[in-house]
Every structure is written in C-alpha cells, then in structure tokens.
C-alpha positions in Angstrom: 49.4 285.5 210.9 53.2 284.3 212.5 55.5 285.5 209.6 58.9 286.6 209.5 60.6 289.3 207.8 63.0 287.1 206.8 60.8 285.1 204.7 60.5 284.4 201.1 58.3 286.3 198.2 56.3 283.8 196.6 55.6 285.0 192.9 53.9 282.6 190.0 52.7 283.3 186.3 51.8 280.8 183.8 55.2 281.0 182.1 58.2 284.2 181.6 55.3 287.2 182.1 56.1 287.3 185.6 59.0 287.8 185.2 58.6 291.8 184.4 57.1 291.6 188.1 60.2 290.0 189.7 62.1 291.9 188.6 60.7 295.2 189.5 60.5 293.6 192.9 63.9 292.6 192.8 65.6 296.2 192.0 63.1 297.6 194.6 63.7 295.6 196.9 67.0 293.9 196.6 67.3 291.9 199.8 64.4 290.1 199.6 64.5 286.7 198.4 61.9 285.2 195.5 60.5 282.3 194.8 59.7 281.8 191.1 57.0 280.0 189.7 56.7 280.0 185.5 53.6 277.5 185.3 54.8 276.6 181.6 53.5 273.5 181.1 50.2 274.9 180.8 50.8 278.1 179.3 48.9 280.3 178.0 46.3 280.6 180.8 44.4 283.1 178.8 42.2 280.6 176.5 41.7 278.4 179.8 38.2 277.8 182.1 37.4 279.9 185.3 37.8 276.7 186.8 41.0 275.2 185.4 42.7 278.5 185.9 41.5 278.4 189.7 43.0 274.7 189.9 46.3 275.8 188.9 46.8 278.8 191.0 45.7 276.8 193.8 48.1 274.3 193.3 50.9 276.4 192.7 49.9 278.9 196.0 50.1 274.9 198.2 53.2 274.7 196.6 54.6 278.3 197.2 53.1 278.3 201.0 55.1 274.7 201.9 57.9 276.8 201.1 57.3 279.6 203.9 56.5 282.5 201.4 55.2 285.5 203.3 53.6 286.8 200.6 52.0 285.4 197.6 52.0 287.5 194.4 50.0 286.4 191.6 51.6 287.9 188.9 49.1 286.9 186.3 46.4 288.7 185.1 44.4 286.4 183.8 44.9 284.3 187.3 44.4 287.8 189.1 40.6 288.3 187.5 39.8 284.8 187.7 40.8 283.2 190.7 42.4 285.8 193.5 39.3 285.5 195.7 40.0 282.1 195.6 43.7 282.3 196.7 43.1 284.8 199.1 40.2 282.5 200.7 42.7 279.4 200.5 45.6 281.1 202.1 43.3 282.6 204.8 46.4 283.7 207.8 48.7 282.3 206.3 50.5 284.7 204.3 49.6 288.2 202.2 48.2 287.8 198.5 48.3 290.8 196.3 47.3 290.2 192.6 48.4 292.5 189.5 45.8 294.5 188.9 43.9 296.1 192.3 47.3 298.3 192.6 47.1 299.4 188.5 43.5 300.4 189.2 44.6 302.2 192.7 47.0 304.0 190.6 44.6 304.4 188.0 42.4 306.1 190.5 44.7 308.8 191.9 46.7 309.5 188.9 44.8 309.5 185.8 41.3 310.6 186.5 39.0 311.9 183.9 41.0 309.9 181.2 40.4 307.6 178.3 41.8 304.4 179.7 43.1 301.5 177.1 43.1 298.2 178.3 44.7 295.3 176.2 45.1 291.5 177.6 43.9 287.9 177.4 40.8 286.8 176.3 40.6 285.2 179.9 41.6 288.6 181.9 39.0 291.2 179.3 36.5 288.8 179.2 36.1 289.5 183.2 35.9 292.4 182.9 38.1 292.7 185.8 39.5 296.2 185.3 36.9 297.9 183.7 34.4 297.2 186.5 36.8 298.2 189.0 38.4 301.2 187.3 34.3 302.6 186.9 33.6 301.2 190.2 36.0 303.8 191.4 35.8 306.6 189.1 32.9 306.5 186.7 34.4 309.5 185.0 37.3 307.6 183.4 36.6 305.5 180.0 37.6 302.3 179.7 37.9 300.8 176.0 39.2 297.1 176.6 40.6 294.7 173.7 41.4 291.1 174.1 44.7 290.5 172.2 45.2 286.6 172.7 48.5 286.0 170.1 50.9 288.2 172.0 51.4 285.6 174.5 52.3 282.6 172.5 54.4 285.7 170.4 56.9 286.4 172.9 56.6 283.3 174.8 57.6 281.7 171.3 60.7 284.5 171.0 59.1 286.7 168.4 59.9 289.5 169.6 61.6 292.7 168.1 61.2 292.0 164.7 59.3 292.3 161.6 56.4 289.2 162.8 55.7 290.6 166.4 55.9 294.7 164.9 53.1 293.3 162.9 50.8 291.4 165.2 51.2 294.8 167.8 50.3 297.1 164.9 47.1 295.2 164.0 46.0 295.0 167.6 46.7 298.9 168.4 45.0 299.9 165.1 42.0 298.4 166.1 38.6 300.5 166.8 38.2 299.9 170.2 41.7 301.6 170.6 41.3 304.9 169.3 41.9 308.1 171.2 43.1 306.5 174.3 45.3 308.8 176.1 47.1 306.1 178.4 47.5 302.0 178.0 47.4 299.8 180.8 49.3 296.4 179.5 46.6 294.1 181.2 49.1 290.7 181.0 52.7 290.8 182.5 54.2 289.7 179.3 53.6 292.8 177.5 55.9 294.9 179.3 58.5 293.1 177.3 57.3 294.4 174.3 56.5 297.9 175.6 59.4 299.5 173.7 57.4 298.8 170.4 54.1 299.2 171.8 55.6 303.1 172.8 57.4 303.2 169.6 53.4 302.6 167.7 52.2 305.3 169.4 55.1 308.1 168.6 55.4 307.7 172.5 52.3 310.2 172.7 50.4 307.5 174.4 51.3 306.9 178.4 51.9 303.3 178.5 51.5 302.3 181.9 54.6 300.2 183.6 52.3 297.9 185.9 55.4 295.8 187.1 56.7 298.8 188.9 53.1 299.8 190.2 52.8 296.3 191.7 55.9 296.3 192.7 55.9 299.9 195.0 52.3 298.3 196.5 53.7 295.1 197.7 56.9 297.5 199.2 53.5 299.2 200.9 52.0 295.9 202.0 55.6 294.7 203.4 56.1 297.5 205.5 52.4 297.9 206.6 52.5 294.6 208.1 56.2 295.2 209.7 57.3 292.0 207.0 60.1 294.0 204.8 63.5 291.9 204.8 65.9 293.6 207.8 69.1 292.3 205.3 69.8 290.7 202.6 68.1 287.5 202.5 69.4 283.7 200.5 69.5 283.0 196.6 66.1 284.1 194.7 64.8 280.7 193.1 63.2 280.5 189.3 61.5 277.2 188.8 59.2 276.2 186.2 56.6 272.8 185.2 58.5 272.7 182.5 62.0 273.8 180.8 62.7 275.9 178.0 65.5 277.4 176.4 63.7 280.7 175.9 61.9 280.9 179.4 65.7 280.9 180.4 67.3 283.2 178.3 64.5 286.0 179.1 65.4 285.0 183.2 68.5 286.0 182.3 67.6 289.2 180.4 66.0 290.1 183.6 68.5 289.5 186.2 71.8 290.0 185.7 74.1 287.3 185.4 73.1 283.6 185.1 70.6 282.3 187.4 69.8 278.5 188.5 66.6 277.8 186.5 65.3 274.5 187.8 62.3 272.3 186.9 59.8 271.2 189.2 56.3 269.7 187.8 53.9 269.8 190.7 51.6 268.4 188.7 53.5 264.7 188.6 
C-alpha cells in the first residue's frame, strides 16, 4: 500500500445519508479533504438485490480509487451488510475501506454490554442480519430486537422532515412490538441521524439513541493514524458530487457544512 497523507477521503451513500458521516468526519478532522459520492439516481438502496447493490458500490469505489482516495468509507448501511467484503476484496492494497457498522458494534461491545439493543434500518441492511449476528457474535449477552423501517428513507430524502407527516411515520415504527423495552437505539441507515432529534424527542429522551456518524467517524481517525495516513495540514476543497441533482440533496449539503458548497453532478453510470 503507497498512500499519502495528503490524500483524499473517499466517502459514498446512495443519496444525502452520508452526509451525517461527512460531516462528523469533517469537524473531526478538519484538514482532510472528502470526496463525496450521493449515488441518487438509484436511491433508495434498501429495496435493491445483493447483487445490484454490489454493482453499484463497486462502481462507485473504481470511481472513488481513480481519484487517489486513501480511504474508502462506505457510509451506507445497507451497502455496508451487503457488499463490504466485496469492496474490501476489490480494492485489495489499494486504499483502507471501513464500512458503518463494524465500529457501532465495536462500540456496542465495550460500552453497552448486557443491554437491550434496538436496531432500526432498511429492509436491505435487517434483512442481513448484519448487526445482530455480529453484536451476538461478540457478546451473546446483549439483546438485539431489529425492525426494518423502509419509508424513512424516501421520507427525508423527499424533505419530510420535522413536521406533522414524518412525526407520524417515526411514531408508528417506534411503537411497534419488536421495539419495546429497548434501553439504547442504534440508527442502522445514515439518514436517520437527521431525524434523531424526533426519534429522542418519542422516547422522552430515556432511550440512548446511538450517534453512529461520530462512532464511525473517531474509528476512521483510529485507522488514519494507525496506518501513519492522517492529513499533516490542511488539505484542498472537499468535493460533493452526486448521479443525479436535486434541490433537496443540496440544501441538506448545505445544512451540514457551513456555507455553500459546489455540488456537482457526475453520472458514472453514462
């Protein structure tokens, strides 16, 4: 592996989820620069194949790697349960891959043992199974109660959010059997942070509702520095690009970095 400090962060979700992610990593790391990937032509990945979700994260890693990323970050969790072994096996010595979820179930591990563990996401990322297996795998003392909640997605992608619509979608989710007597939430698809403030506000903030973005984001700041590949100064302009443009995928950019930013759209796929 012949990478430089100096070297971009590659980061790519199937549409303004990621964003959470960047975003941690941005404030945690300020000089290094991103690369943004919103894959939102094909959005939402959750109701997609094994396979086709494999295709696109493959195509989009080509794409981040031609640009010199050192490290790929699949900020996706459906893409993280169905196709990281995949990437990882792809990118080979290239560059570092980290995925979304094996540093919420590290955390998982050392923090919250002997817990009743919530889990909501995709139908894609709960039908693997992904973090129950690995949280038991672990620690077969913690419960894991998982719930596939497909509409927020399209919700907030679509701009419901904070209002009467998306307050009623959340409550009907969180009221659900399979939820009950949890003691902490992990929000298992990196658009839900943005609607955390309502997800707390359901549970009369007695419920810990896990911030995953930062959890990712202090592991890859571990990875970095393990591998002697943390920026040595402030690096160029972070890029956001997307398949496909849309006025909301730009306002939330903006809601997450301060100040405009150059969105730009690039379809790999023509």
């Amino acid at each position: 592996m012949n990478l430089s400090p100096n070297n971009p962060i590659g980061i790519f979700d199937s549409g303004v989820g990621g964003l959470t992610v960047a975003s941690a990593i941005h404030h945690l790391l300020p000089g290094e620069q991103i690369i943004y990937y919103g894959d939102t032509a094909h959005l939402p990945y959750g109701d997609k194949s094994k396979e086709t979700i494999i295709y696109y994260s493959e195509k989009i890693t080509e794409f981040l790697l031609e640009k010199d990323c050192k490290i790929i970050v699949i900020a996706c969790n459906t893409a993280s349960s169905n196709a990281y072994e995949n990437i990882v096996k792809l990118v080979g010595s290239r560059a570092l891959v980290i995925n979304v979820i094996d540093p919420v179930v590290d955390y998982i591990q050392h923090h919250l043992s002997s817990q009743n563990i919530g889990v909501i996401g995709t139908k894609g990322t709960i039908n693997s199974k992904s973090y129950q297996n690995k949280i038991n795998n672990l620690n077969k003392n913690i419960t894991v109660s998982s719930l596939a909640t497909p509409l927020l997605v399209p919700m907030i992608e679509e701009g419901f959010i904070f209002d009467d619509i998306s307050n009623a979608i959340i409550r009907n989710y969180l009221s659900r059997p399979e939820l009950q007597n949890i003691q902490s939430l992990v929000l298992g698809c990196t658009h839900y942070p943005i609607i955390q403030n309502q997800i707390k506000k359901y549970y009369n903030f007695k419920v810990n509702v896990l911030d995953s973005a930062k959890i990712v984001a202090g592991f890859l700041r571990n990875e970095l520095n393990a591998h002697q590949l943390a920026s040595t100064h402030i690096q160029g302009v972070n890029h956001f690009l997307v398949s496909d443009y849309t006025d909301y995928f730009n306002a939330i950019s903006n809601m997450f970095f301060e100040g405009e930013i150059n969105l730009e759209k690039d379809n790999i796929w023509n």
